[in-house]
Backbone as JSON Lines, residues from 0, in Angstrom:
{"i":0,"aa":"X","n":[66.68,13.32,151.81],"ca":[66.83,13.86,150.48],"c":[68.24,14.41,150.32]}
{"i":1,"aa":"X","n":[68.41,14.03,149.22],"ca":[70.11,14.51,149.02],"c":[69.94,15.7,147.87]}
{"i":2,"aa":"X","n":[70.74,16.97,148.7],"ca":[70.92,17.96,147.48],"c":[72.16,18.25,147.07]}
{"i":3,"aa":"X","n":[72.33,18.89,145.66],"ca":[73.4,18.85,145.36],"c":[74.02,20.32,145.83]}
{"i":4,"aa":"X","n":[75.47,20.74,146.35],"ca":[75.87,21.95,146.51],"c":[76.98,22.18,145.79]}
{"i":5,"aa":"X","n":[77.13,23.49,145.98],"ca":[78.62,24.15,144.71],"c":[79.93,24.04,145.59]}
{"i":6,"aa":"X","n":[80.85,23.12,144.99],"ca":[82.0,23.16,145.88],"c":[82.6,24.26,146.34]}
{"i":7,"aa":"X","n":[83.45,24.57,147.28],"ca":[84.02,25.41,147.72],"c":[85.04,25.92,146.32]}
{"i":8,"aa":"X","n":[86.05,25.48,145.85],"ca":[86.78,25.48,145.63],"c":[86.39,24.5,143.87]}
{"i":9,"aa":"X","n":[87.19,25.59,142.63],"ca":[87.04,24.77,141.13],"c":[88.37,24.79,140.45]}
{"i":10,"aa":"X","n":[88.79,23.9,139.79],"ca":[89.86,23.86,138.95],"c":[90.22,24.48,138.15]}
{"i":11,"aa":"X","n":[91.11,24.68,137.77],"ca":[91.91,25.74,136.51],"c":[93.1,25.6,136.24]}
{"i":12,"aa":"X","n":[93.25,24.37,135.23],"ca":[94.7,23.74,134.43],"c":[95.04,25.58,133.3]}
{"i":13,"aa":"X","n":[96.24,25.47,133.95],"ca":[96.96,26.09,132.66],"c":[97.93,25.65,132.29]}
{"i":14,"aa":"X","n":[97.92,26.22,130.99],"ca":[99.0,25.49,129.86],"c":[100.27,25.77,130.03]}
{"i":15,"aa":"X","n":[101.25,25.35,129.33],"ca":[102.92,25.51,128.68],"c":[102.67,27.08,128.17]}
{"i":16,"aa":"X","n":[101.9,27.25,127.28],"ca":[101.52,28.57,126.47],"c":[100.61,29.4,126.8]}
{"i":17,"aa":"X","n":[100.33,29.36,128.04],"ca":[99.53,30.45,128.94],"c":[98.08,30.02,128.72]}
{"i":18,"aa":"X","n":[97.84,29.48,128.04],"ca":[95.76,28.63,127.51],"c":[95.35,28.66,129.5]}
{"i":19,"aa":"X","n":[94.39,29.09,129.42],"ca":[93.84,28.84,130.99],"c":[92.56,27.75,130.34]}
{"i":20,"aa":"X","n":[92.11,26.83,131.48],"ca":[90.88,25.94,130.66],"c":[90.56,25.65,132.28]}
{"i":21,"aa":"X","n":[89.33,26.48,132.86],"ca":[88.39,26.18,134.11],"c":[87.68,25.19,134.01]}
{"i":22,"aa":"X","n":[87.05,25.1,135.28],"ca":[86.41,23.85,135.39],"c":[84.89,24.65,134.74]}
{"i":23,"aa":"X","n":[84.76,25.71,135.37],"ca":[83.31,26.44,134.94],"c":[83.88,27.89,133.62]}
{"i":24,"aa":"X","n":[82.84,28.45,133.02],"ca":[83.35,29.17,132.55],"c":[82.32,29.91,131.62]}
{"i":25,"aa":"X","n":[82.02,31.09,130.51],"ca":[81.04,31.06,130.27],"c":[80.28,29.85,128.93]}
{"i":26,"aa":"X","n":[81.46,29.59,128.6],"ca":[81.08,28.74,127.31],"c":[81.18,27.4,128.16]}
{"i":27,"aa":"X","n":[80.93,27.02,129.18],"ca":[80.7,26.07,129.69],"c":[80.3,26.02,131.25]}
{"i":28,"aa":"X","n":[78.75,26.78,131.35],"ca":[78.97,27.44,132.89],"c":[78.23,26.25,133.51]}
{"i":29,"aa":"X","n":[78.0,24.76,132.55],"ca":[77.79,23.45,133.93],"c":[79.13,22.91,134.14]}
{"i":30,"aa":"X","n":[80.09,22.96,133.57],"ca":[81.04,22.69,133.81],"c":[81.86,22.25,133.11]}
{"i":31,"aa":"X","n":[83.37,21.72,132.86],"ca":[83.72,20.85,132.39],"c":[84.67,19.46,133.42]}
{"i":32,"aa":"X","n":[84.66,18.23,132.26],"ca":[85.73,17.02,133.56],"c":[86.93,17.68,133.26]}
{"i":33,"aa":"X","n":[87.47,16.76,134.21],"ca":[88.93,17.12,134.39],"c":[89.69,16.01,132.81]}
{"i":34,"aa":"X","n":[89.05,15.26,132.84],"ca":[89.64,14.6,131.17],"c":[89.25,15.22,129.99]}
{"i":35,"aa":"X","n":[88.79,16.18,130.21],"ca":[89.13,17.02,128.79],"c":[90.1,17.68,128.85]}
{"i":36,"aa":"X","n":[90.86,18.36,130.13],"ca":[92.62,19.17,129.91],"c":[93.51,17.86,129.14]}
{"i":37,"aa":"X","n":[94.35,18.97,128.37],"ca":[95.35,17.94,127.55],"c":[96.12,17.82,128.61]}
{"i":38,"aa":"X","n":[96.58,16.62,129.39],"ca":[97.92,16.6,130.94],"c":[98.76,17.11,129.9]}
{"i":39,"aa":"X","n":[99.45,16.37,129.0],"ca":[100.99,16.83,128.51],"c":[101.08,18.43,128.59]}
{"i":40,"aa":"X","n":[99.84,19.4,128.14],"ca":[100.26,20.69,128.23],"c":[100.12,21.58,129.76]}
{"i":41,"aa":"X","n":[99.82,20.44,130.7],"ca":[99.71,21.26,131.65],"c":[101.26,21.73,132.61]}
{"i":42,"aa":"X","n":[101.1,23.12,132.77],"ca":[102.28,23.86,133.21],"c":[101.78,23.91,134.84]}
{"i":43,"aa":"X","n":[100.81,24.39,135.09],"ca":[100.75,24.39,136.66],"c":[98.72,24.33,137.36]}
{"i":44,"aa":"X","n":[98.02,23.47,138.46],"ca":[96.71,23.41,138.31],"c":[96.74,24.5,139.43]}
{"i":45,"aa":"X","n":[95.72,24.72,139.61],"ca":[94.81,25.83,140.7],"c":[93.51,25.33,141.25]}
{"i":46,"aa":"X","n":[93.74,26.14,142.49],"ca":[91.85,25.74,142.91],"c":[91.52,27.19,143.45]}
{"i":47,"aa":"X","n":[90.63,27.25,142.36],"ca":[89.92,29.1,142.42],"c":[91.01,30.2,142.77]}
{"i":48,"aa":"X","n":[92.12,29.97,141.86],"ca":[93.55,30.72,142.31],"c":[94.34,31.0,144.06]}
{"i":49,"aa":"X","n":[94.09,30.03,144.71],"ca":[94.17,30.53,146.32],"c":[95.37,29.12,146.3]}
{"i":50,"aa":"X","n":[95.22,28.04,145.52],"ca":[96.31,26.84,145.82],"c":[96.62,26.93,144.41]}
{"i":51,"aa":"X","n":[97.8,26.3,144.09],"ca":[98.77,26.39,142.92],"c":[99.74,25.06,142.98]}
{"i":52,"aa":"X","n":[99.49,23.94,142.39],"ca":[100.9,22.96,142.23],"c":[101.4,23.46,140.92]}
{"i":53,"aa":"X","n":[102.84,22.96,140.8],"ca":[103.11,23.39,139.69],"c":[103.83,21.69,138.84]}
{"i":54,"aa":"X","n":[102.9,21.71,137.68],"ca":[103.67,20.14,136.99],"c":[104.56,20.17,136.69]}
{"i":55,"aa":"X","n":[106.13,19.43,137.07],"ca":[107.23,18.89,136.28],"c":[106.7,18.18,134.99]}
{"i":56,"aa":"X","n":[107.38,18.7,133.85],"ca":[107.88,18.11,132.53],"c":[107.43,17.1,132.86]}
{"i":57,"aa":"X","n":[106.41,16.19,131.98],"ca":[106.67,14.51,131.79],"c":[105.38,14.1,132.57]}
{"i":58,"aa":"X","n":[105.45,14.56,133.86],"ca":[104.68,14.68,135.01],"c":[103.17,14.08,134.45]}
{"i":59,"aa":"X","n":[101.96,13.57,134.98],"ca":[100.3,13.35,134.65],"c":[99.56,14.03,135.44]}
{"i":60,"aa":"X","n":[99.06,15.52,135.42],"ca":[98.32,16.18,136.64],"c":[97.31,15.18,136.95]}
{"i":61,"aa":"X","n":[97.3,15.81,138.0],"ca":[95.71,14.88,138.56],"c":[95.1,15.68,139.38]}
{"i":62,"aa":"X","n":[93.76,15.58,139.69],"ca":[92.93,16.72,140.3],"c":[91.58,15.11,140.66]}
{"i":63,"aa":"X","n":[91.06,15.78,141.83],"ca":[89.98,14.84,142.25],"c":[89.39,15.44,143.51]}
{"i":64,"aa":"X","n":[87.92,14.98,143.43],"ca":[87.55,15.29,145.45],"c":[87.03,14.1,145.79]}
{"i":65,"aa":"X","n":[86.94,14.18,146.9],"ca":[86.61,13.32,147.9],"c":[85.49,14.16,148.92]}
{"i":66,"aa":"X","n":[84.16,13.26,148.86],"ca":[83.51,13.7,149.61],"c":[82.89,12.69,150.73]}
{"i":67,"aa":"X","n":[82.42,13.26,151.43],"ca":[82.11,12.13,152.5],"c":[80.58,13.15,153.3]}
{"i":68,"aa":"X","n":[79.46,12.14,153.16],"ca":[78.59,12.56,153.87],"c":[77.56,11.59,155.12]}
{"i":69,"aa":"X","n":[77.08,12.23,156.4],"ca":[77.28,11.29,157.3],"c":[75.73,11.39,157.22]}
{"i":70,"aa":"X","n":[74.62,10.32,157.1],"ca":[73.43,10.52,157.03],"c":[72.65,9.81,158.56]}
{"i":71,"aa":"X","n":[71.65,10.46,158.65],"ca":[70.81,9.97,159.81],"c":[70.38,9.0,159.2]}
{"i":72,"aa":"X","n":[70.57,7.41,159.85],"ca":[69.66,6.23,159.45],"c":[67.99,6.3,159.96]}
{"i":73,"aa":"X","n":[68.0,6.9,160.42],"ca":[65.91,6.63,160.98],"c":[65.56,7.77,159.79]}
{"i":74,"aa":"X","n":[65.61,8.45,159.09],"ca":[65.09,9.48,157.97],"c":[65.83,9.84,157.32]}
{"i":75,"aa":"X","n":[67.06,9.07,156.5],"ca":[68.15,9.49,155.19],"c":[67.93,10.77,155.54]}
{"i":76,"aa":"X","n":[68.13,11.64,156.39],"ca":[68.39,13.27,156.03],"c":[69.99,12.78,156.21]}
{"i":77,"aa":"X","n":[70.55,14.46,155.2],"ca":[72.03,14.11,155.77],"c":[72.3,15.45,157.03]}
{"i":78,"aa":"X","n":[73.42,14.65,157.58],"ca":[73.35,15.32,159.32],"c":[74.79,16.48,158.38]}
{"i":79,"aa":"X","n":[75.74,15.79,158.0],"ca":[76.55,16.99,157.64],"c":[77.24,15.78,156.09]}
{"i":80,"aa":"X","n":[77.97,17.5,155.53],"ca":[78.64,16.7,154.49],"c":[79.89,17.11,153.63]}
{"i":81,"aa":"X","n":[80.91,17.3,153.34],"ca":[82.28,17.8,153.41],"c":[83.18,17.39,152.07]}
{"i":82,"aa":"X","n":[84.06,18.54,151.66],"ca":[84.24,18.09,150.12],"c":[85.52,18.33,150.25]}
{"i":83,"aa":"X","n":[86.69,17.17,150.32],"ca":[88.39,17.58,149.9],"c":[88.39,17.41,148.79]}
{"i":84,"aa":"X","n":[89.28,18.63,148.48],"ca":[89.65,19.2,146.81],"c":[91.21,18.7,146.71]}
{"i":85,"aa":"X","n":[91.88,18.06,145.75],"ca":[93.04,17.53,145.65],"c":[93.58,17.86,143.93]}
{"i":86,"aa":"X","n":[94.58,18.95,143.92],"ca":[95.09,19.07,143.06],"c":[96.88,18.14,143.21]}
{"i":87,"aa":"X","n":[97.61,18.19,141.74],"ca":[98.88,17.34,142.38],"c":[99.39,16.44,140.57]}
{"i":88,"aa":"X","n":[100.69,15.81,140.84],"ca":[101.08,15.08,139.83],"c":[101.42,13.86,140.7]}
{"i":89,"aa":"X","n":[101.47,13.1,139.18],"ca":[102.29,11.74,139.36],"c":[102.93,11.47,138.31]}
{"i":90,"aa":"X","n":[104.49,11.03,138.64],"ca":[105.68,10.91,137.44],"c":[106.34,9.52,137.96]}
{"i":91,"aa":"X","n":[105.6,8.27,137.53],"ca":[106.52,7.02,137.88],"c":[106.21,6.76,139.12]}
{"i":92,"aa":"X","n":[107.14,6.61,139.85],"ca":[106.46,6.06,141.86],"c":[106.73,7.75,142.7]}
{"i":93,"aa":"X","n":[106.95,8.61,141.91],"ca":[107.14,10.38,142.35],"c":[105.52,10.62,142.29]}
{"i":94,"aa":"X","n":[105.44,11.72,143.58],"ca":[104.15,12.26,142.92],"c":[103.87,13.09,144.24]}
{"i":95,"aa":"X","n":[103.07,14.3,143.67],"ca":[102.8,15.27,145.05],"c":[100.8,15.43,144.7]}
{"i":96,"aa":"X","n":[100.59,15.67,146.03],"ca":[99.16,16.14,145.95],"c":[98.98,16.61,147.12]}
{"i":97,"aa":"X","n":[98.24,17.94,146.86],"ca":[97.59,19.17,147.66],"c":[96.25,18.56,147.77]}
{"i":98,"aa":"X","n":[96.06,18.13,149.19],"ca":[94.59,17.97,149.7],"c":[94.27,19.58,150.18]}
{"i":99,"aa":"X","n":[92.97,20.3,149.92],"ca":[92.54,21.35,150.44],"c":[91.19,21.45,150.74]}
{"i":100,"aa":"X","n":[91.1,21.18,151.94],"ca":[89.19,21.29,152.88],"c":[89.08,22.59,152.55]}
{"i":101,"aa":"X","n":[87.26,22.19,152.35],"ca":[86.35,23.57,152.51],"c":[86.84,24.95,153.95]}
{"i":102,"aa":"X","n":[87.4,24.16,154.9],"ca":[87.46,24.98,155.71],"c":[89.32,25.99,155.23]}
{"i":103,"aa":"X","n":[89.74,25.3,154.19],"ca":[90.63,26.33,154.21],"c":[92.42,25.25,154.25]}
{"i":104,"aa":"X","n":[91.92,24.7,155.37],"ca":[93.43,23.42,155.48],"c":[93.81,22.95,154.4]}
{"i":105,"aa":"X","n":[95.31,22.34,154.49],"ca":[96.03,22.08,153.67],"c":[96.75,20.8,153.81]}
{"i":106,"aa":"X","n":[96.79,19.51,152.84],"ca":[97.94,18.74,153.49],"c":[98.89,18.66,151.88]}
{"i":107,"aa":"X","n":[100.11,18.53,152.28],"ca":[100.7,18.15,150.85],"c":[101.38,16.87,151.25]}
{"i":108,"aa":"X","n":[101.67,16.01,150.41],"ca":[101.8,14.36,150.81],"c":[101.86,13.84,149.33]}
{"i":109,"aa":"X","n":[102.83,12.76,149.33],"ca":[103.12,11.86,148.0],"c":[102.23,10.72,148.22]}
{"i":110,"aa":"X","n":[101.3,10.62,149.66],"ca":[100.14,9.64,149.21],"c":[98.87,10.04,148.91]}
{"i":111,"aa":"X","n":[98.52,9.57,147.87],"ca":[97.33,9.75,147.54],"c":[95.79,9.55,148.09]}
{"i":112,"aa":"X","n":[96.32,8.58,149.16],"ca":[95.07,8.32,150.11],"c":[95.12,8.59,151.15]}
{"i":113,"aa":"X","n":[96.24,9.67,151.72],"ca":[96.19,10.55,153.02],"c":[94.83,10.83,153.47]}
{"i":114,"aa":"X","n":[93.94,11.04,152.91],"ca":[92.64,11.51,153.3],"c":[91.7,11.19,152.49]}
């Protein structure tokens, strides 16, 4: 049986003009996607204020996770299961992204499929 859990770690685009827009919030406490932030106004993303990229002008934020879970084949239980949080831009063949594990680690890297 697969359950669902609360990531470690949630998004929070802010604007050019200070607008903060979370991923959770009370006028939206299931959530919101990440394609509802306007990119052009984004000034810098966050994950639960502890990581911070900051967008260059022009720049397309991007935010995504990656999860990976390893299941027992004789009874689909899952044995364990793990969520990288990736805040970051891309401007043309430029581009940075903050991978950040539940456990706290950090990678920063212009590839996107480091992990």
């Amino acid at each position: 049986m697969i359950t669902i859990a609360k990531d470690a770690y949630t998004w929070c685009a802010k604007y050019h003009d200070g607008t903060q827009i979370p991923e959770y919030d009370e006028s939206r406490p299931n959530g919101r996607g990440f394609a509802e932030v306007s990119a052009s106004q984004v000034a810098t993303l966050e994950l639960s204020s502890a990581h911070k990229v900051a967008v260059p002008h022009g720049a397309t934020p991007v935010f995504f996770r990656r999860r990976r879970m390893e299941l027992n084949p004789s009874n689909d239980n899952v044995v364990s299961s793990t969520t990288t949080h990736c805040i970051g831009w891309k401007k043309g063949e430029n581009a940075c992204y903050l991978f950040v594990s539940e456990d706290g680690s950090t990678l920063l890297t212009n590839d996107a499929q480091a992990v």
